[in-house]
C-alpha positions as CSV (number, residue, x, y, z in Angstrom):
1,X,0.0,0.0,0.0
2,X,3.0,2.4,0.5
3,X,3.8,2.2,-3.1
4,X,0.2,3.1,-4.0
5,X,0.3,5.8,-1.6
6,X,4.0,7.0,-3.5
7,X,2.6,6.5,-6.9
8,X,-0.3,8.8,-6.0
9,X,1.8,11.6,-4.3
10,X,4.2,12.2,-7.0
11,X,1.6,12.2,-9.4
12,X,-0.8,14.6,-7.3
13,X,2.9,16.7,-6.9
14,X,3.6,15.8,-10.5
15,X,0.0,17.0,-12.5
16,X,-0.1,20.1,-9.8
17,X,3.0,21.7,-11.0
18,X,1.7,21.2,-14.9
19,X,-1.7,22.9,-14.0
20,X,0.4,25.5,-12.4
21,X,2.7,25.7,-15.6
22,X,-0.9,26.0,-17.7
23,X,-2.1,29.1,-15.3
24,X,1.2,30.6,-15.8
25,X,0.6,30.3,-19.9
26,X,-2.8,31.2,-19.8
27,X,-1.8,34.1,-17.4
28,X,1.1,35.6,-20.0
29,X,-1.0,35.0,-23.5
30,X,-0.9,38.8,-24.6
31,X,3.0,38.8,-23.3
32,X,4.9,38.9,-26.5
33,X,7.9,38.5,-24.5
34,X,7.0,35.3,-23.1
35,X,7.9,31.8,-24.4
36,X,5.5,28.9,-24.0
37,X,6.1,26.2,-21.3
38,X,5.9,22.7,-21.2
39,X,6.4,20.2,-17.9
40,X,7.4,17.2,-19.1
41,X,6.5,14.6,-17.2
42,X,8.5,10.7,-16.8
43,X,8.3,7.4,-15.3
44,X,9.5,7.7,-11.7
45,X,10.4,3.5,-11.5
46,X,13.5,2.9,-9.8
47,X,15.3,0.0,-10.8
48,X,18.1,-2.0,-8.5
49,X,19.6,-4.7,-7.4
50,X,20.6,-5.8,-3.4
51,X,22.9,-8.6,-4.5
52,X,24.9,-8.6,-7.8
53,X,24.4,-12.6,-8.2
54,X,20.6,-12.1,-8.8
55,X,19.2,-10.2,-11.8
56,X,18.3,-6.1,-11.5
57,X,15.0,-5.6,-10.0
58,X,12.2,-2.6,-10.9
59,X,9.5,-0.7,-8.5
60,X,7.0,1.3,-9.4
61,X,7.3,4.6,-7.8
62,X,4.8,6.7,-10.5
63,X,5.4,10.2,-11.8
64,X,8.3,12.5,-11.5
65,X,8.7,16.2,-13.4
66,X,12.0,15.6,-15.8
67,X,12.4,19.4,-16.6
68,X,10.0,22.5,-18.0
69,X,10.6,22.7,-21.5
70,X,10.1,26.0,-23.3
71,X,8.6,25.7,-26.6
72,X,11.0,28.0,-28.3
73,X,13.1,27.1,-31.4
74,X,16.7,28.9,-32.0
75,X,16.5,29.0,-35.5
76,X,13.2,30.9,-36.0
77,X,14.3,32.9,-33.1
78,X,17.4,34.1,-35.2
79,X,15.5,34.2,-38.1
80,X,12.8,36.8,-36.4
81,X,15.8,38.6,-34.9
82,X,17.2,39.0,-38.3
83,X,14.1,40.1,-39.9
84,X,13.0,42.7,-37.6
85,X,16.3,43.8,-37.9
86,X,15.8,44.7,-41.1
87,X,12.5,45.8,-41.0
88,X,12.8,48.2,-38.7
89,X,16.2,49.8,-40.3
90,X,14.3,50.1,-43.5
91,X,11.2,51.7,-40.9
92,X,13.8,54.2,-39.9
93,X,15.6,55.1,-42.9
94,X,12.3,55.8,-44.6
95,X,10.6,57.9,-41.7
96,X,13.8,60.2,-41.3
97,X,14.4,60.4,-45.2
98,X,10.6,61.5,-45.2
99,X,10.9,64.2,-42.5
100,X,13.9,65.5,-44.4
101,X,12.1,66.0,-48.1
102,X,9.8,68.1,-45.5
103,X,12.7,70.0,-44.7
104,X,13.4,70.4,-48.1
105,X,10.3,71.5,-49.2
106,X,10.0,74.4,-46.6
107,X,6.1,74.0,-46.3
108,X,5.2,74.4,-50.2
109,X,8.0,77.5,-50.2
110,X,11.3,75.7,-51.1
111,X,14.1,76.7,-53.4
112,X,12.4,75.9,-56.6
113,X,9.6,77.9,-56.1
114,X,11.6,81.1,-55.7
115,X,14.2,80.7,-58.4
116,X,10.9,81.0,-60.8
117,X,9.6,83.6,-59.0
118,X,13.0,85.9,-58.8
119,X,13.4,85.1,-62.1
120,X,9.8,85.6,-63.0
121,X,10.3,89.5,-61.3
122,X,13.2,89.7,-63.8
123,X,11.1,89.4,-66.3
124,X,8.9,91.9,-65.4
125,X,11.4,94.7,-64.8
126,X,12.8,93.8,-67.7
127,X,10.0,95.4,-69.6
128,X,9.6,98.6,-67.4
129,X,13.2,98.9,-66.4
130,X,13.3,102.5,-64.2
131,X,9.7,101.0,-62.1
132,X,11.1,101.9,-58.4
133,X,8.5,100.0,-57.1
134,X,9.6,96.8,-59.6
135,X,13.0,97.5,-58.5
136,X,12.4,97.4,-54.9
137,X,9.9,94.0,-55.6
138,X,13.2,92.3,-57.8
139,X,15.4,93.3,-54.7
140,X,13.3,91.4,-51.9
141,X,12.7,88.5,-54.3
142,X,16.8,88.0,-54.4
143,X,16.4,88.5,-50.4
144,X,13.8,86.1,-50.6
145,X,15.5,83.4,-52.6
146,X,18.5,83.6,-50.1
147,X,16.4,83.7,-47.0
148,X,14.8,80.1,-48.9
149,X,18.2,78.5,-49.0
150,X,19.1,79.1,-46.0
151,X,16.2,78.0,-44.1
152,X,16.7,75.3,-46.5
153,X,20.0,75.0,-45.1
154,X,18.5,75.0,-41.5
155,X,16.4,72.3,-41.8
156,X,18.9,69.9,-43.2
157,X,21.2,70.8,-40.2
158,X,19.1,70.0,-37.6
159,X,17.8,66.7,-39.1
160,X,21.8,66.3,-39.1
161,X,21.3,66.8,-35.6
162,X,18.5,65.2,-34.6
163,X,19.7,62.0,-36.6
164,X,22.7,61.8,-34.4
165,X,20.7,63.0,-31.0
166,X,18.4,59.5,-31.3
167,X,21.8,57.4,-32.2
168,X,23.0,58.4,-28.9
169,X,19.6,58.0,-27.1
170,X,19.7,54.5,-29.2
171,X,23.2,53.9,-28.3
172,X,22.1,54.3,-24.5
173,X,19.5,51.9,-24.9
174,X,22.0,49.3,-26.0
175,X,24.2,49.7,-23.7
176,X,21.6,48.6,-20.9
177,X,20.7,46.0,-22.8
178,X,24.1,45.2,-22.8
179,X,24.8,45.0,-19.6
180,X,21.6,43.4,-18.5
181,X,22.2,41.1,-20.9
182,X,25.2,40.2,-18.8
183,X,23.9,39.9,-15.7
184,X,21.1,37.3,-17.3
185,X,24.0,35.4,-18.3
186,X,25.8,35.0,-14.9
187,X,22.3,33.7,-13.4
188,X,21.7,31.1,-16.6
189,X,25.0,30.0,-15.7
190,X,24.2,29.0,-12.2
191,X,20.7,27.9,-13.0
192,X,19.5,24.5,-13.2
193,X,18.7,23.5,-16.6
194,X,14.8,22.6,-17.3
195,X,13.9,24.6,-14.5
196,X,11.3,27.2,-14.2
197,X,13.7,29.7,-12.9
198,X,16.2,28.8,-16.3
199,X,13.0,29.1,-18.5
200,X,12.3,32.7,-17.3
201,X,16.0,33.7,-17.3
202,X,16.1,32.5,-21.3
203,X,12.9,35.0,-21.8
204,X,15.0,37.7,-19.9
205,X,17.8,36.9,-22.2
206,X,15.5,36.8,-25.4
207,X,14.3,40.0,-24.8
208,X,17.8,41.5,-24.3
209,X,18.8,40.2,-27.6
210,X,15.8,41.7,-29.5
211,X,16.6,45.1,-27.7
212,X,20.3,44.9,-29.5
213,X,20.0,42.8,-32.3
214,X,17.0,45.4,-33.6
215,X,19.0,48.3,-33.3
216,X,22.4,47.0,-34.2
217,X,23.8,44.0,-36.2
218,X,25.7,42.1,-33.6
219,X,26.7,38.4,-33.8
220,X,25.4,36.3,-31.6
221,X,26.5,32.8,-29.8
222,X,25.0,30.1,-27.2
223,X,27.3,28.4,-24.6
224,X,25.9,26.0,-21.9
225,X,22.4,26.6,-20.2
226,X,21.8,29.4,-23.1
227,X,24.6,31.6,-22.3
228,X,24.8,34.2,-24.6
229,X,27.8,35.6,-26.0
230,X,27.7,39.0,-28.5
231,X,30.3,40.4,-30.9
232,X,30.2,43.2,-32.8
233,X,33.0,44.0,-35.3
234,X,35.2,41.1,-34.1
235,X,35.0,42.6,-30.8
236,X,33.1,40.9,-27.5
237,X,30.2,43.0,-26.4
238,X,28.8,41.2,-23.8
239,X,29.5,37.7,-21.5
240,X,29.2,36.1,-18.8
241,X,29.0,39.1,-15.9
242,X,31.1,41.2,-18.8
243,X,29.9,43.9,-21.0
244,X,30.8,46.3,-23.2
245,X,30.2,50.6,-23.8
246,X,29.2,51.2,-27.3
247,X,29.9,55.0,-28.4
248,X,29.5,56.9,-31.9
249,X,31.8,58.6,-34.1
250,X,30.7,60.8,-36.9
251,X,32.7,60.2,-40.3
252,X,32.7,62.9,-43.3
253,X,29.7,61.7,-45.6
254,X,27.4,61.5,-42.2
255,X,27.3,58.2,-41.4
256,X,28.8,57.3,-38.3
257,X,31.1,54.4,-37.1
258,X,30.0,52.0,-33.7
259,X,33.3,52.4,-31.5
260,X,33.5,49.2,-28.7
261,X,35.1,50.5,-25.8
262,X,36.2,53.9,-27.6
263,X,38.1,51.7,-30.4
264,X,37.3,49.2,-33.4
265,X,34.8,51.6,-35.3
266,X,32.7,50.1,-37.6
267,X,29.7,51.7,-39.7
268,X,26.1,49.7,-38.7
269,X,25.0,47.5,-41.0
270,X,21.4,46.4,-39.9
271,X,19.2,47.9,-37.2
272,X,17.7,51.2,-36.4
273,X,21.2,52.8,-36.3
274,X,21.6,51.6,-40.1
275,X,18.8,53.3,-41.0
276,X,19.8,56.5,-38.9
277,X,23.4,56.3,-40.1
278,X,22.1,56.0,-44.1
279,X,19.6,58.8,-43.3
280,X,21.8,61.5,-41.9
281,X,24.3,60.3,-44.8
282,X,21.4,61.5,-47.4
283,X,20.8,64.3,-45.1
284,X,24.5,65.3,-45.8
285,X,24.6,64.5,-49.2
286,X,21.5,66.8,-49.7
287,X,23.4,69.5,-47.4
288,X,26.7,69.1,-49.6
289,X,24.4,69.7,-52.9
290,X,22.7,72.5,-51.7
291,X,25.5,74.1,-50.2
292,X,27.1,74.0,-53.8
293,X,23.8,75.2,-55.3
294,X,24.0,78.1,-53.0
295,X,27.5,79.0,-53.9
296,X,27.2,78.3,-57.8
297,X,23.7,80.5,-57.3
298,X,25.5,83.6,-55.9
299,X,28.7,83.2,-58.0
300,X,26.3,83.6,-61.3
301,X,24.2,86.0,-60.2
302,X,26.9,88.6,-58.9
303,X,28.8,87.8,-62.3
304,X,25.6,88.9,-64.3
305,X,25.4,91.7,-61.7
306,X,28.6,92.8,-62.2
307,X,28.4,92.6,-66.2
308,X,25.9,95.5,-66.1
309,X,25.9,98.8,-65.6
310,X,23.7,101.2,-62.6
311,X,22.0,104.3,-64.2
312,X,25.0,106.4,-63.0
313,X,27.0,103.8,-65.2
314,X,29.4,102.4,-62.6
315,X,29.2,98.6,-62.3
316,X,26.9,96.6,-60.5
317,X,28.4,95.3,-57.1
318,X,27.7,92.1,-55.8
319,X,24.1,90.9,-54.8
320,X,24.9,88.2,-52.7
321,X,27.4,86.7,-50.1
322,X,29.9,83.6,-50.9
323,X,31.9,81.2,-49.5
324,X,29.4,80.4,-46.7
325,X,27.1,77.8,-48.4
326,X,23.4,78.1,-48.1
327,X,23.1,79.1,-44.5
328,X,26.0,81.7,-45.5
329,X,23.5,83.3,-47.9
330,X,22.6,86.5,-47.7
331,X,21.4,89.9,-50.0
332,X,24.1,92.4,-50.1
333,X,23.1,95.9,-48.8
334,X,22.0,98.0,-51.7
335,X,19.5,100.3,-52.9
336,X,17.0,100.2,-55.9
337,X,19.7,102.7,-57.6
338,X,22.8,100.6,-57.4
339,X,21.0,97.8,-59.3
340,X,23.1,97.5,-62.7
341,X,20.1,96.7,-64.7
342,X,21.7,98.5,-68.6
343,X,24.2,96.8,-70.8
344,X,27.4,98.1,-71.2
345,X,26.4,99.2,-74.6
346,X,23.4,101.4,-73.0
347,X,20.4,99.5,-73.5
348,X,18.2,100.1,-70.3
349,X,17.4,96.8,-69.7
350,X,19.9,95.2,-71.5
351,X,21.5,93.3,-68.5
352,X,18.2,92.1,-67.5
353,X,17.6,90.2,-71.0
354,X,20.8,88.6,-69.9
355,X,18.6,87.2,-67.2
356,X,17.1,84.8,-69.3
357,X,20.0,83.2,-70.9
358,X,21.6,82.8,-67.4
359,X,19.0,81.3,-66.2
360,X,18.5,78.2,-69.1
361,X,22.8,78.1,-69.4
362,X,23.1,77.9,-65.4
363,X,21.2,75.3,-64.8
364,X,20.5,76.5,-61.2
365,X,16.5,75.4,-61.1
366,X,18.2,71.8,-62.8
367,X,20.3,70.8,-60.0
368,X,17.8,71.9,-57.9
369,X,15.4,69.6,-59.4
370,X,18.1,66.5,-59.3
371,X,18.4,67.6,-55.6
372,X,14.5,66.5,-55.1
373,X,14.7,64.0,-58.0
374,X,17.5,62.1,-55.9
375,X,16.0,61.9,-52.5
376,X,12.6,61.3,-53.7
377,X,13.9,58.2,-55.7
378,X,15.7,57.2,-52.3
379,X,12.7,57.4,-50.6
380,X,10.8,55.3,-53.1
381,X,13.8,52.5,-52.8
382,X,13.4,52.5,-49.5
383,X,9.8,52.1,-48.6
384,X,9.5,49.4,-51.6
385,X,12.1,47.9,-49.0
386,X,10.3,47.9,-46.3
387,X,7.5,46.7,-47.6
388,X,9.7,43.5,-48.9
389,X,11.1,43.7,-45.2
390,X,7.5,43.7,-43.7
391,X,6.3,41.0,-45.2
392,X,9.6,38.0,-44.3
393,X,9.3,39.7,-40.9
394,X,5.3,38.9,-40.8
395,X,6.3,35.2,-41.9
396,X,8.9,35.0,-39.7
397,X,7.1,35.7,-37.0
398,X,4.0,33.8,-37.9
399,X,6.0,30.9,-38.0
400,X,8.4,31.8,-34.4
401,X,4.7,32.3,-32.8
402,X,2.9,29.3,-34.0
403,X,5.1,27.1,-31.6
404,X,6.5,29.4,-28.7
405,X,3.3,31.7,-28.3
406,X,0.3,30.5,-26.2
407,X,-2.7,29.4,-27.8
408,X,-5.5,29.5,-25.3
409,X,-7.4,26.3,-27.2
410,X,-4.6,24.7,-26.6
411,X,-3.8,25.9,-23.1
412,X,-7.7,25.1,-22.1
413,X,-7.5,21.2,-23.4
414,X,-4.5,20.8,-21.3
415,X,-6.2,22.1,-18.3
416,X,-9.1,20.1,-18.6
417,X,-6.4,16.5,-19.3
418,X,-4.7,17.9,-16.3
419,X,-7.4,18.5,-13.9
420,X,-8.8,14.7,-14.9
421,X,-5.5,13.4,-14.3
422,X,-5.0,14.9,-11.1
423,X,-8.8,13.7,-9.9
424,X,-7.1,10.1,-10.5
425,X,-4.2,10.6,-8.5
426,X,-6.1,11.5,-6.1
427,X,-8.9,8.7,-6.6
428,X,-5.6,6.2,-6.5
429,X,-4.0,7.5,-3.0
430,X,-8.1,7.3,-2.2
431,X,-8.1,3.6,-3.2
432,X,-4.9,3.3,-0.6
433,X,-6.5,4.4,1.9
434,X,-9.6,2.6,1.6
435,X,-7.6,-0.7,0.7
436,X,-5.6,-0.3,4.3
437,X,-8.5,0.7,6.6
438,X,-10.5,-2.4,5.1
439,X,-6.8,-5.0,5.4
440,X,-6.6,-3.1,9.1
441,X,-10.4,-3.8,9.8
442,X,-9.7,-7.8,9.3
443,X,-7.5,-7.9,12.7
């Protein structure tokens, strides 16, 4: 009767700690961050022998718990980690390249637009030359045109910035990871493997992972009880109780290098800091390009200014300041007399009809264009990216999730098996009790 009684304990212990496993999934099945459990469940017999001249013997000692399994698979794991890497890089990258064409477009009144307009106000003081009034309009337009570019200007300098502020918020983020991540590994490394306390370590440590793998693309290895050791650029980034300081450093075309430990720089390939690091590098480019539209802008006009001649016939000074790119642009001081609107062989508006020809041979509203034409094609590469991106992350997931989520059909047939099973441990050690009080009853 003892071994009735034994058989019914460690099954009563035995089905009580898998109900408790199904609460606990039931309990965590909107936690994306948690792994589905399994307690897996063995023959308890003990087998034996007293004296090695007679054959091994066997009793029946019922259930025992061999481990809690988590119902997590290291291959879809990576393969989610790797696809949400890229998904949100190309997420990034197309959100930041967006909010710069805003920039660019200065709220409908970018450069374009006021290149045709100063050039449409040549046009009309070209045909009433000594107008004051169309003077004065022709002068604020140039103001106006350089007052564009350098707001222009502005705004790709501070999405400069702004890139590079949420790297370093980004890189902080990592770096907690980082060393949380080490931590977790010191306790998986002292934990008991198949336990529940290993199982919610391994989530910890999942989570850790998807915190630095989504933002940076870091190698990653599995030692013994799901240690996890990270590398990036050769380097070690994190180990057991170990982990590393990740820092930026800006290069020339605006992308920016991943230092380890203030050394071994290397530019991001995958991850949110990817797509910052491409981003502000097409912010730069577009700075660089406008910069040298600026420049090439002023150069031409104060050459055609300075072809012509003012009505007291002295040479037209320059309209515009150089050598400061578009944020360096600005309208020369001068009065609606100093403009040097005749040609040097006396025709009134003579200089003016030069206007025209500088602004088709020039090609200043061109490279503006191929300025816009460029980033908007970017942007278009980008987001047919991410929609590539989207969908092998949706699969992946889809697939990672049908096996390690909870499904609460699932979760409610196992309750119900459980709860029967653990009624019949308890109608066995029943059965024990009532088999021994009737035995004790015969004497």
């Amino acid at each position: 009767m003892s071994g009735l009684l034994s058989i019914g304990r460690s099954a009563i212990s035995s089905y009580g700690a898998a109900l408790e496993t199904v609460s606990q999934n039931i309990a965590n099945a909107e936690n994306g961050d948690y792994v589905r459990r399994d307690v897996v469940l063995g023959d308890a017999t003990i087998s034996g022998s007293l004296n090695p001249l007679y054959s091994a013997q066997s009793g029946l000692s019922g259930v025992r718990i061999n481990g809690v399994a988590r119902s997590g698979d290291e291959f879809l794991e990576a393969s989610v980690r790797l696809s949400g890497a890229a998904l949100v890089r190309t997420e990034t990258q197309a959100n930041w390249l967006s909010a710069i064409e805003t920039g660019l477009d200065s709220g409908g009144e970018h450069v374009g637009k006021r290149l045709a307009a100063f050039y449409s106000r040549g046009q009309e003081l070209a045909a009433a030359p000594f107008d004051s009034a169309l003077r004065v309009t022709f002068i604020n337009e140039i103001n106006a045109t350089a007052e564009t570019f350098r707001r222009t200007g502005d705004n790709l300098e501070l999405s400069i910035e702004q890139i590079g502020l949420k790297a370093d918020a980004e890189l902080l983020g990592i770096n907690e990871a980082l060393s949380s991540l080490s931590r977790v590994n010191l306790d998986l490394r002292r934990s008991t493997p198949g336990s529940q306390a290993q199982a919610g370590l391994l989530d910890t440590r999942d989570v850790a992972l998807a915190v630095i793998t989504e933002r940076l693309d870091a190698k990653i290895e599995f030692g013994a009880n799901g240690v996890a050791k990270v590398s990036y650029n050769g380097e070690t980034i994190v180990e057991i109780g170990n982990s590393a300081t990740l820092s930026r450093e800006d290069k020339p075309d605006g992308s920016f290098n991943i230092l380890v430990n203030g050394a071994s720089g290397k530019v991001p390939g995958n991850g949110m800091l990817a797509g910052l690091s491409r981003a502000r590098t097409a912010a730069t480019t577009d700075l660089t390009n406008l910069n040298k539209l600026a420049e090439d802008f002023a150069t031409q006009l104060n050459d055609w200014h300075a072809g012509g001649l003012t009505d007291a016939g002295t040479a037209g000074v320059p309209l515009l300041t150089t050598g400061g790119g578009a944020s360096g642009l600005n309208l020369q001081p001068i009065g609606a007399a100093q403009l040097a609107l005749a040609s040097t062989g006396g025709v009134p508006n003579g200089n003016l009809l030069e206007l025209d020809g500088l602004r088709s041979s020039g090609n200043i509203e061109r490279d503006w264009n191929q300025i816009i034409s460029v980033h908007a094609n970017l942007i278009l590469a980008t987001k047919n990216e991410q929609a590539s991106a989207s969908a092998l992350d949706r699969n992946a997931r889809s697939n990672r999730d049908s096996l390690s989520r909870v499904d609460l059909d699932r979760e409610t047939a196992d309750l119900i098996r459980l709860q029967q099973s653990y009624e019949a441990a308890g109608r066995v050690i029943q059965m024990a009790r009532e088999t021994t009080q009737t035995i004790l009853g015969l004497f």
